[in-house]
C-alpha positions in Angstrom: 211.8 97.6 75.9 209.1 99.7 77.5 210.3 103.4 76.8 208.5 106.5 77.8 209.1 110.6 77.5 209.1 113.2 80.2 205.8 114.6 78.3 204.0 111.3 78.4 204.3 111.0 82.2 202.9 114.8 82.5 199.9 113.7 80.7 198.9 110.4 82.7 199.7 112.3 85.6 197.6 115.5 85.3 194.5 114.1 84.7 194.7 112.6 88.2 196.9 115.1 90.3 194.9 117.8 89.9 191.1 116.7 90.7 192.7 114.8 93.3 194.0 118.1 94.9 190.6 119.9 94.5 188.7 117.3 96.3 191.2 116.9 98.9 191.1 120.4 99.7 187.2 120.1 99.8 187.4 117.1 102.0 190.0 119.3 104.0 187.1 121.6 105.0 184.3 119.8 104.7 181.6 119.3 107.4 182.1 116.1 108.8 184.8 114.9 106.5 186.9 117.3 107.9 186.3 116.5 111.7 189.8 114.4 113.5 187.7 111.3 113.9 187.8 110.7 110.1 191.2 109.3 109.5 193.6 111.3 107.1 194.1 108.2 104.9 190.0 108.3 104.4 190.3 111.4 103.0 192.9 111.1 100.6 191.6 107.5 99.1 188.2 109.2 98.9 190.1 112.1 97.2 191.7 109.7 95.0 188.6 107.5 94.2 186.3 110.4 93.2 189.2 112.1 91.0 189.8 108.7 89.4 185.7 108.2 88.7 185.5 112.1 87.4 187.7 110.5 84.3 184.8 110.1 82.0 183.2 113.4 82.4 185.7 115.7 83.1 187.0 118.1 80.3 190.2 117.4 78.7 193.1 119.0 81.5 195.9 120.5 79.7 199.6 119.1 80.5 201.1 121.5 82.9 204.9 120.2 84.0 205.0 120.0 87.6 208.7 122.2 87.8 207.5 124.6 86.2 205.6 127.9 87.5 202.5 127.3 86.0 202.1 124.1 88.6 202.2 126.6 91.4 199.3 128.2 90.0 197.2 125.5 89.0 198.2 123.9 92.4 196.5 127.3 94.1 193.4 127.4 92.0 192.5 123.6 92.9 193.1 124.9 96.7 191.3 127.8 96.7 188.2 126.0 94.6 188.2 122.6 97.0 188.3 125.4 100.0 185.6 127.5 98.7 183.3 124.5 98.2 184.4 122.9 102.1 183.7 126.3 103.2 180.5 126.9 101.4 178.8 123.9 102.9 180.3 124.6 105.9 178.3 128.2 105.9 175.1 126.4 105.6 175.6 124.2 108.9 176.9 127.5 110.6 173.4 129.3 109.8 171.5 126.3 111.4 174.0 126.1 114.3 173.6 130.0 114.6 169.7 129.6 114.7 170.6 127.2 117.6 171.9 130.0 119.4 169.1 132.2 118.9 166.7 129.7 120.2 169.0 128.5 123.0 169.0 132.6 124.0 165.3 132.6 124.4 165.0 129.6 126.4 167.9 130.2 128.4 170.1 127.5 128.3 172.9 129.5 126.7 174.3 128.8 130.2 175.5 125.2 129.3 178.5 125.1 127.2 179.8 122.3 125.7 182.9 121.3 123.5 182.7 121.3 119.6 185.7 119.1 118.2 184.7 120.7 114.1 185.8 124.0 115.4 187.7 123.3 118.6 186.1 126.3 121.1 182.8 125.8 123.0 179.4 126.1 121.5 176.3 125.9 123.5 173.4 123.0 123.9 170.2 124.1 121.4 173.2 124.5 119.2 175.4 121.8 119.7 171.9 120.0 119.0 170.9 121.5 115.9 174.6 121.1 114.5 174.7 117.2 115.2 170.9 117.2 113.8 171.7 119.0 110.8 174.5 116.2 110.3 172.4 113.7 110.2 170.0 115.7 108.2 173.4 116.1 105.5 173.8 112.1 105.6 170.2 111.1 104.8 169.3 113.6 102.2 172.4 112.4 100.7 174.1 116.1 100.7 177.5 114.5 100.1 176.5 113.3 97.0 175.1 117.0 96.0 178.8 118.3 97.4 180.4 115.4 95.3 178.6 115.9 91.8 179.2 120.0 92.3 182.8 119.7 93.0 182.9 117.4 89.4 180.7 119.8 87.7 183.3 122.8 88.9 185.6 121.3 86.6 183.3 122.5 83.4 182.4 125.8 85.2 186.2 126.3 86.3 188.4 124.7 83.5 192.2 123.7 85.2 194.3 126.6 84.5 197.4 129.1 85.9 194.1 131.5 87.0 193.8 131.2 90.8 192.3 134.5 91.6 189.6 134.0 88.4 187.1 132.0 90.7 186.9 134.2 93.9 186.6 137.1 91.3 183.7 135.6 89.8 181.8 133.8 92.8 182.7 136.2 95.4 183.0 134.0 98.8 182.8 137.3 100.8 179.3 137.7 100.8 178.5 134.8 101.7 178.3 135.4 105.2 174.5 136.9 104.9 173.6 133.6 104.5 174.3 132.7 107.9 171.6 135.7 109.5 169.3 135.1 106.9 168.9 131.2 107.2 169.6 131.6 110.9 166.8 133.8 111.8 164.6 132.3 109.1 164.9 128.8 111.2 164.7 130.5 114.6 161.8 132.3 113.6 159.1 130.3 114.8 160.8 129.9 118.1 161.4 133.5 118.7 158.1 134.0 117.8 156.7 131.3 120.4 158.7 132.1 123.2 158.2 136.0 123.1 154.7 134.9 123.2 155.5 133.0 126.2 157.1 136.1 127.7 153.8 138.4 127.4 151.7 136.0 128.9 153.9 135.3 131.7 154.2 139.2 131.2 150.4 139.9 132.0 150.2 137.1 134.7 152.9 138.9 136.8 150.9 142.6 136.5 147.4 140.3 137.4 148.9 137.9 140.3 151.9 140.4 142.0 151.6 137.9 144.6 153.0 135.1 142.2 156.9 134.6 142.3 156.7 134.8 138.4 160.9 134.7 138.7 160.3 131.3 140.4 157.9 129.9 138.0 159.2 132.0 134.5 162.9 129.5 133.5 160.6 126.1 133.8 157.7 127.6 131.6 159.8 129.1 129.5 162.5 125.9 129.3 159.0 124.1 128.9 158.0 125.9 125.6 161.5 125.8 124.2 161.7 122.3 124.3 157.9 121.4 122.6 158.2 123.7 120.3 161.7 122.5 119.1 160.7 119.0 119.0 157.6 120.1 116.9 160.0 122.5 114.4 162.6 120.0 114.2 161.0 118.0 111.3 160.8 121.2 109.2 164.2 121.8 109.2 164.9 120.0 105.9 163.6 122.0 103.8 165.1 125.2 104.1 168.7 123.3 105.3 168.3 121.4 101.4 167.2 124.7 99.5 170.4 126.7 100.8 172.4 124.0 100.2 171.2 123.6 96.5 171.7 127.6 96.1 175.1 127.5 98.0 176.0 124.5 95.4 175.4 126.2 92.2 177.9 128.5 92.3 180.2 125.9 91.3 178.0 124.6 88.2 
């Protein structure tokens, strides 16, 4: 007869549980994963395939009894690291998305507003275009591999244990957020650049030509420039989207 102890199911068990909570919490607040139109069962077999792959690589998890305390604690500290890495990539599309913003300002089409289902309020159209860009950006550069390997390696740099509190401690999520303005304005840059050059010509021409409506003839130049000279930028956004990425990433290895 097949007989087993209460200390033999904790150790098939934790191996399992607990990367498959880290990387369902990452998947929870992930770019793209996280959006409604990927089902919820998605999610948690990815969760569950990835955890189940890590096997081979992953450091030896301790046996933790889920009734006891301890479980709690381990249960936060796979929560809070999955979160931290969902919301870490999730900066890095925010800083594009905010250099959107900028640009869309200077052209002036901040006027049209449009729906985002990632974050459920409204977002406007150079950004709404730069997010869904950046996407596809994410996809062919294979950034959820990168996100998948560094959420693995965490598990060396952030051994299972009843230390929630340890990793934000030592990462330090709440600085984060300069990476949105610098990335942001480094991206829109070149824009702001172009269009305020824009601006002084259509500047001097109005001080030469007072006779010339330059209100009537300023939006479609403007508009005009804004569109060229995002079409001729938008190849270049790979390279500084993959190199925050990479940085944002190695806090977890």
């Amino acid at each position: 007869m097949l007989t087993f102890t209460e200390a033999q199911v904790w150790a098939w068990l934790g191996p399992i549980l607990w990367p498959f909570l880290r990387v369902l919490a990452l998947f929870t607040a992930m770019p793209i994963f996280a959006q409604a139109a990927v089902p919820v069962r998605v999610r948690i077999a990815l969760a569950f395939f990835i955890a189940l792959c890590a096997q081979g690589v992953m450091p030896p998890v301790p046996v933790i009894p889920l009734d006891s305390p301890v479980a709690l604690q381990v249960l936060a500290q796979q929560l809070v690291i999955g979160l931290a890495l969902g919301f870490a990539v999730r900066m890095v599309f925010a800083a594009v998305e905010f250099a959107g913003e900028i640009i869309g300002l200077q052209m002036g089409l901040n006027y049209a507003g449009f729906f985002d289902p990632s974050t459920g309020g409204t977002t406007t159209a150079v950004s709404r275009f730069f997010g869904v860009s950046v996407s596809w950006v994410f996809i062919v550069i294979n950034g959820h591999l990168l996100v998948i390997a560094a959420v693995v390696a965490s598990f060396d740099a952030f051994p299972i244990g009843p230390e929630p509190f340890a990793f934000l401690r030592q990462v330090q999520p709440q600085v984060w957020g300069a990476e949105i303005f610098s990335l942001g304005l480094w991206i829109a840059l070149p824009m702001v650049a172009m269009l305020l050059f824009t601006n002084l010509v259509l500047g001097l021409i109005s001080r030469v030509a007072q006779q010339m409506n330059i209100f009537a003839i300023g939006f479609p130049v403007t508009l005009a420039v804004g569109l060229l000279g995002t079409l001729l930028t938008l190849p270049l956004l790979q390279a500084p989207f993959l190199m925050v990425l990479q940085r944002m990433l190695e806090h977890f290895q």
